[in-house]
C-alpha positions in Angstrom: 39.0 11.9 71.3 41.9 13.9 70.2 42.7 15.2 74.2 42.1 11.8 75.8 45.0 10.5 73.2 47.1 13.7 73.8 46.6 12.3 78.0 47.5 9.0 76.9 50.6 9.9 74.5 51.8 11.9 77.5 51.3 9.0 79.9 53.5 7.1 77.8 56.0 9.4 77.8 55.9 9.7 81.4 56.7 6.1 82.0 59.2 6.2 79.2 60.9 9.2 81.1 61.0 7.4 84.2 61.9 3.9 82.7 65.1 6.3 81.4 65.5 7.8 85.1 65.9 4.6 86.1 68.3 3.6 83.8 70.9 6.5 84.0 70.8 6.1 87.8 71.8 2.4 87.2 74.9 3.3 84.7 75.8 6.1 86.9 76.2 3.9 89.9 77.5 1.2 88.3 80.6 3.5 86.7 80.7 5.2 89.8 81.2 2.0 91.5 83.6 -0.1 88.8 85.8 2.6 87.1 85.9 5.0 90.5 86.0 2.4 92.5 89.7 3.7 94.1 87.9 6.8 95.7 85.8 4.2 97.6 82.6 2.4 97.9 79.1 3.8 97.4 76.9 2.9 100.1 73.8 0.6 98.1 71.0 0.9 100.1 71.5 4.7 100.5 71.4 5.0 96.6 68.8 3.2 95.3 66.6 5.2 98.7 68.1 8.1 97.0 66.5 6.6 93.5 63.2 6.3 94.9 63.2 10.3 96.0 64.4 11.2 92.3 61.5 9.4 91.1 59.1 11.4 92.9 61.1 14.7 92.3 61.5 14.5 88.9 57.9 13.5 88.1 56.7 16.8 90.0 59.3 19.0 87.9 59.1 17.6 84.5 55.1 18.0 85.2 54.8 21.3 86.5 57.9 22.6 83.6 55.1 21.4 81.4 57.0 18.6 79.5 54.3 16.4 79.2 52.0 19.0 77.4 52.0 19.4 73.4 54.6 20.5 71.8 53.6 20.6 68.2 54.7 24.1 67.9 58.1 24.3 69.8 61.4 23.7 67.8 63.8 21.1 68.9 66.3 23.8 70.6 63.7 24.8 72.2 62.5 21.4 73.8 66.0 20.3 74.6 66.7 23.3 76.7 63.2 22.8 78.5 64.4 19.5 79.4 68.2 20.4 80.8 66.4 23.2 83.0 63.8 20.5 84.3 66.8 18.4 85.2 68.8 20.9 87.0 66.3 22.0 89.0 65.3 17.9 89.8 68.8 17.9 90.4 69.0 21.4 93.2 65.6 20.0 94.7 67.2 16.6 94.9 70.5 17.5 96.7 68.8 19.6 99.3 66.0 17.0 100.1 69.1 14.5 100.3 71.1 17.3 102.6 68.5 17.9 105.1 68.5 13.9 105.7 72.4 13.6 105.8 72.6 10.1 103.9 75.9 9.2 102.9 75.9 9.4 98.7 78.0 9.9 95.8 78.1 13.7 95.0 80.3 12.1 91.5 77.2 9.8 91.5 74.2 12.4 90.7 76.4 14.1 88.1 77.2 11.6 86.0 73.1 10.7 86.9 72.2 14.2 85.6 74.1 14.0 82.3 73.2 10.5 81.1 69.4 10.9 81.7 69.9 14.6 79.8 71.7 12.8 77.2 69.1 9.5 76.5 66.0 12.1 77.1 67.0 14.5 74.5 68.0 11.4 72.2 64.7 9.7 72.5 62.5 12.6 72.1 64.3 13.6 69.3 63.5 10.1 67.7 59.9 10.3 69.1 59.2 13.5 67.9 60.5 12.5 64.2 58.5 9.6 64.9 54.9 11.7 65.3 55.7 14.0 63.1 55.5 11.4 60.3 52.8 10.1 61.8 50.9 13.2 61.8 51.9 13.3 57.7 49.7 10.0 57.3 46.6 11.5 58.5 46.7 10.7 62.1 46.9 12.6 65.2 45.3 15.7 64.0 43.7 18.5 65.1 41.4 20.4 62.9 41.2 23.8 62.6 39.1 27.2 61.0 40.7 29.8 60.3 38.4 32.9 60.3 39.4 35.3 57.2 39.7 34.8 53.8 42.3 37.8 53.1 45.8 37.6 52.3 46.2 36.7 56.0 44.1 34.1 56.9 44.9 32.5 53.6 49.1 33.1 54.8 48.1 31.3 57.8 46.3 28.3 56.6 48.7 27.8 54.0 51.5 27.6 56.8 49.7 25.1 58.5 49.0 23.2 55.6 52.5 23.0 54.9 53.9 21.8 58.1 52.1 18.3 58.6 54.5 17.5 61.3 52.4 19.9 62.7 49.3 18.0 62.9 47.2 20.7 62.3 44.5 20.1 59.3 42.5 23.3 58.4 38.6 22.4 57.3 38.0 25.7 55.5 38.1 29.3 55.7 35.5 32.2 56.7 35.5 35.2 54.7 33.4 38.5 54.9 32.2 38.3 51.3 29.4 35.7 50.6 30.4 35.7 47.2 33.5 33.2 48.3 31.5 31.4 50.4 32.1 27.6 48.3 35.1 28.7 46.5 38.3 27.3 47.0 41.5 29.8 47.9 44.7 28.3 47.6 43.0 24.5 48.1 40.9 25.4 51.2 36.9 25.5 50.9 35.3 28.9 52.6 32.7 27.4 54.7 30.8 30.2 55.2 30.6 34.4 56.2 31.7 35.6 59.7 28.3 35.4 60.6 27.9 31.5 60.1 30.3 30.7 62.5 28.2 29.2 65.2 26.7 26.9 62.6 30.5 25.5 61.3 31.1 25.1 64.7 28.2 22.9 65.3 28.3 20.9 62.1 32.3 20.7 62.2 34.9 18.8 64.0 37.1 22.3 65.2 39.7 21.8 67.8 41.5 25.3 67.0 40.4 28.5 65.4 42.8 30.9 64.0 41.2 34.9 64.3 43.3 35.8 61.2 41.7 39.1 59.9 43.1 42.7 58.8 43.7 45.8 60.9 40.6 47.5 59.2 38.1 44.4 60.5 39.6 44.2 64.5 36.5 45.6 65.3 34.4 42.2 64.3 36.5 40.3 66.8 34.8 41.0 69.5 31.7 39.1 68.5 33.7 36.1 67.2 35.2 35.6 70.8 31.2 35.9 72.1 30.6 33.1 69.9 33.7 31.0 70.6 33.5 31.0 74.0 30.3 28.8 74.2 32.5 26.4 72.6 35.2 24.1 73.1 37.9 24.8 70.4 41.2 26.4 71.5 41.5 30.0 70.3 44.2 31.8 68.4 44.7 35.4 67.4 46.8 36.5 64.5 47.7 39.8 64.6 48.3 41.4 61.0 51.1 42.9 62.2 53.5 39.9 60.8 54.2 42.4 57.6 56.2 44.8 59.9 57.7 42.1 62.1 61.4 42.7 61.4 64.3 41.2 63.7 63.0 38.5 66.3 59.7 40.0 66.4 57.4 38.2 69.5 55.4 38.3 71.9 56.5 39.5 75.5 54.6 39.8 79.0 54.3 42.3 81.3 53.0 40.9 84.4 50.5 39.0 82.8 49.4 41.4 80.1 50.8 40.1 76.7 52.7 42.9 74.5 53.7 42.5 70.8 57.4 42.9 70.0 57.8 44.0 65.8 61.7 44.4 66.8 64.0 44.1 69.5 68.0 43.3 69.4 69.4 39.4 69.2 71.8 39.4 71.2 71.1 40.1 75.4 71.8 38.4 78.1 73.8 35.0 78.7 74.7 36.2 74.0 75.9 39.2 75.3 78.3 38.0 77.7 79.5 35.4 75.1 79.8 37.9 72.6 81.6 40.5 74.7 83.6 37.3 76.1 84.4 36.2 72.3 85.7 39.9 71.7 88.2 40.5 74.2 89.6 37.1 73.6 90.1 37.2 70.1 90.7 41.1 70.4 93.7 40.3 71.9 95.0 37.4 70.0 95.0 39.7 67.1 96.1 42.9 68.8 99.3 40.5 69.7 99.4 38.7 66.3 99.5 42.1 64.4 101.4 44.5 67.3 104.1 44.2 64.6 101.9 45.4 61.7 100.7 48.0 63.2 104.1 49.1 64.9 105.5 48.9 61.0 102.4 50.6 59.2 102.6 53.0 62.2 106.3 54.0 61.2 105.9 54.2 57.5 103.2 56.4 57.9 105.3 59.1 60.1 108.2 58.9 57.5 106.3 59.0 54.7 105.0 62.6 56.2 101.5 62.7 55.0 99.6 63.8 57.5 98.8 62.2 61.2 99.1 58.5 61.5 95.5 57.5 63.0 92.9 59.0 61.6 89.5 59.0 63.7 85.9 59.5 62.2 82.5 59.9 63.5 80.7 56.4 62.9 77.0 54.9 64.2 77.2 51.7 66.2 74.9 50.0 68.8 71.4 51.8 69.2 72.3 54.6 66.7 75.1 55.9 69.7 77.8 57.5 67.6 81.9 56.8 68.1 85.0 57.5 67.1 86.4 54.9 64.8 90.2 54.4 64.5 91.7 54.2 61.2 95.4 54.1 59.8 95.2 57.5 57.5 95.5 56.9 53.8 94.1 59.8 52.4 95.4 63.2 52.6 95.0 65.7 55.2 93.1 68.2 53.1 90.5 64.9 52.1 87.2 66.1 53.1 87.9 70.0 53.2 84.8 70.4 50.3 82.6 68.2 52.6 82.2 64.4 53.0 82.6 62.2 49.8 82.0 58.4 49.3 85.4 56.8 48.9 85.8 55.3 45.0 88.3 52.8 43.1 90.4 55.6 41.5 89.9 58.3 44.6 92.4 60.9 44.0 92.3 62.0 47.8 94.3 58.5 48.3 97.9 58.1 48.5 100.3 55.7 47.4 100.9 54.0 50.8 97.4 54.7 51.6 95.6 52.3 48.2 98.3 49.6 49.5 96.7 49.7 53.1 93.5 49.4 51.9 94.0 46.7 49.7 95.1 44.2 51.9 92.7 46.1 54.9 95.7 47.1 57.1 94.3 50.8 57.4 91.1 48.6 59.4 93.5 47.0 62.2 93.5 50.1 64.5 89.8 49.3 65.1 91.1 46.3 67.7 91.4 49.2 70.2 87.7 50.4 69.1 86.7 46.1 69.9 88.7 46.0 73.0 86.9 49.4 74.4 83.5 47.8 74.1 82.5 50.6 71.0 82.8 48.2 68.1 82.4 44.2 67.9 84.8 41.8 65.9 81.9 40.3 63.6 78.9 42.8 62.4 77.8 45.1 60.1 80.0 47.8 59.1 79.9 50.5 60.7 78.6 53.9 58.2 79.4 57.8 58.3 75.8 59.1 60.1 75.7 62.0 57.0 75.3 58.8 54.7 72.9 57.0 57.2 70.5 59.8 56.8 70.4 58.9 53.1 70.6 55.1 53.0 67.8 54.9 55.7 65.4 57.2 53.4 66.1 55.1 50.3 66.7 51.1 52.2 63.8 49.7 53.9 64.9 48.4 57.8 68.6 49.8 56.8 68.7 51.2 60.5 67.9 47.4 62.0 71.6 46.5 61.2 71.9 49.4 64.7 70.6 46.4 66.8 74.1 44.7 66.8 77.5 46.4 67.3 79.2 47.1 64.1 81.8 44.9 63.6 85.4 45.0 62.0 84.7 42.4 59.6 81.4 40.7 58.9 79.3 38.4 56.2 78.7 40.8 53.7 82.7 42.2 53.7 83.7 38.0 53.7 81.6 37.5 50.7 82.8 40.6 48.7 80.2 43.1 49.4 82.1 45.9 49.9 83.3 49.5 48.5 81.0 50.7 45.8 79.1 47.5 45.1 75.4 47.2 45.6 74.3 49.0 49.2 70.9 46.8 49.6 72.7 43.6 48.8 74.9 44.5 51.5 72.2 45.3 53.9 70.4 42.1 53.1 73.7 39.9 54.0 73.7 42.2 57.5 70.4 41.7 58.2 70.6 38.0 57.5 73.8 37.8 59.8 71.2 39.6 62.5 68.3 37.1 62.3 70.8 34.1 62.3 73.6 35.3 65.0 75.2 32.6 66.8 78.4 32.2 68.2 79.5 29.6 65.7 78.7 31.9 62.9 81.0 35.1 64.4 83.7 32.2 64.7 83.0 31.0 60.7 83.7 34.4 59.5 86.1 35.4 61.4 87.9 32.1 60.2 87.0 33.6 56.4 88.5 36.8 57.2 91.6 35.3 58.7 91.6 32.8 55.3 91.8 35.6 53.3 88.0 37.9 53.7 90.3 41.1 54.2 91.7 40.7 50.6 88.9 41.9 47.9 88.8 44.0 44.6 86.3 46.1 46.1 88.9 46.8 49.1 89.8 50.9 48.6 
């Protein structure tokens, strides 16, 4: 019952999608037409035979890109990306089917086609998608589920389930290896039965999914489950318990068919990285401008004030634990570290009088623009740290070495929300780690705009 209404739903949505083909082809032509009317006319016929193609193009993409199947799972980035890349490849097809046959079109035409439909399919599936979802919390639309193990685990898993209704996913009960559950309740969901009565809940049950959720120690009974299973019709899921050690953007991958779990693997790659790199040399350079005559007037003051050198550079760990040389206005004495490395403190002696003002107000930080501008260091990250202190924090701070998956940055969110100096090591490593999971773009730009605002100014600055 439930597939033959999932066909139906995404019949709907199929005449829906090209009822909304049809009317972004209209609009396009009739703006084309009206408002660009002075670059000249748009031959009708040739159009609307142009129309008819996109109709049959479009169906075959948005089918085979698999935007018709369920997506109770997928987020709504997600979806609306799957739909732009079905539409620019509708789009490619369409403009080479059209180019082999030489008709005369509107090249303006098929943009402005390709945007609007984009822009009214993304809108309406957002509204249909809020629309089922609280449909599916009234009961309706639901697929029922076992989930097979009664350990922290399965019970993780069914409470997650239970917890998203937009989901649409009910679980039915629970299978654990101890008959002595068997009839309880754990965390509001009846164990059915043992491993061994699965065959009979399958046969008495309504089960449309069934969730293998069982601990590293009891792999070796999943073997038989899938026996059983796959005499039946339910869809099959395997939860690894491998979710404890699943750090940053943990996954599954492929390998030419053959899946392969990720625990860990860097944010930022690709189409990010170019952005990112993109984001630092054109900011770099704003502010290597902006402060050129800081740094020329620190730079000065320094070599009168006869201290010592003016830069100062020190071994630090960036990207993938690779070591670098950072750049720093000096503001301790020569003789600093001559007893050995020592963790910088409000009242260091080592610091001199010019040197406490440039760390206040973070001036001794703005030689680092040459470290961004080299590739070494990032604008926005964590911090980067002194390896003879890594060695320590990384025994003493679980996933301390994950905040190595980014470049370290010269500011970041822990420094713009005070987390800096001597205060608390793991709170800092918990604001880097949550700057990790949730990097974007927008968020480098909001702290940067913090720093800028006044982020570089802090108490804990020394």
């Amino acid at each position: 019952m439930i597939r033959k209404y999932t066909q139906f739903v995404a019949s709907l949505l199929w005449l829906f999608d090209m009822a909304l083909l049809v009317v972004s082809f209209a609009l396009a032509f009739f703006v084309r037409s009206t408002a660009f009317a002075a670059f000249g006319p748009v031959p009708v016929a040739q159009s609307f035979g142009q129309l008819a193609m996109a109709v049959v193009i479009f169906t075959l993409v948005f089918r085979m890109s698999g935007l018709y199947r369920s997506h109770r799972f997928a987020t709504r980035l997600a979806e609306v990306f799957s739909i732009f890349q079905s539409i620019a490849l509708a789009l490619l097809l369409l403009v080479a089917s059209t180019y082999f046959l030489r008709p005369r079109y509107s090249r303006f035409t098929l943009v402005l086609f390709g945007l609007v439909d984009f822009s009214l399919m993304s809108l309406t599936r957002a509204v249909a998608r809020n629309l089922i979802a609280e449909v599916r919390r009234r009961g309706h639309n639901l697929r029922y589920a076992l989930v097979i193990g009664a350990g922290k685990l399965g019970r993780t898993v069914a409470q997650r389930l239970e917890a998203r209704r937009e989901y649409g996913v009910k679980v039915v009960g629970l299978l654990a290896r101890d008959e002595r559950r068997v009839g309880r309740a754990l965390g509001g969901v009846e164990v059915l039965g043992t491993y061994d009565d699965l065959e009979q809940v399958l046969g008495s049950r309504q089960i449309d999914q069934v969730y293998i959720a069982l601990p590293l120690s009891l792999h070796h009974r999943v073997r038989d489950l899938l026996v059983t299973l796959s005499t039946h019709t339910a869809d099959v899921k395997v939860v690894p318990d491998l979710y404890q050690f699943m750090t940053l953007n943990g996954g599954v991958e492929e390998i030419d068919g053959m899946p392969i779990v990720a625990l860990a693997h860097g944010p930022i790659h690709g189409w990010d990285a170019v952005g990112k790199r993109a984001f630092d040399l054109i900011f770099g350079s704003l502010m290597l401008i902006g402060t050129a005559p800081v740094l020329l007037a620190t730079a000065v003051a320094l070599k009168l004030s006869g201290t010592g050198s003016v830069f100062f550079a020190q071994e630090r760990m960036g990207l993938d634990g690779r070591t670098f040389r950072l750049l720093k206005f000096r503001s301790m004495r020569q003789d600093a570290e001559q007893n050995g490395a020592k963790w910088a403190t409000a009242d260091d002696a080592r610091t001199t009088r010019l040197g406490r003002f440039l760390r206040k107000f973070s001036i001794d930080e703005l030689p680092q623009v040459f470290n961004i501008l080299k590739g070494e260091m990032s604008l926005v990250g964590p911090r980067p740290e002194r390896p003879i202190f890594i060695e320590a924090f990384k025994k003493q701070i679980p996933r301390y070495n994950l905040r190595h998956k980014v470049k370290s940055g010269l500011t970041g969110l822990a420094q713009v929300e005070g987390w800096r100096g001597s205060t608390s090591v793991e709170k800092r490593i918990e604001r880097d780690l949550y700057y990790i999971e949730h990097w974007s773009l927008w968020l480098d730009f909001k702290i940067l705009l913090r720093t800028a605002l006044g982020g570089f100014l802090s108490k804990n600055a020394y």
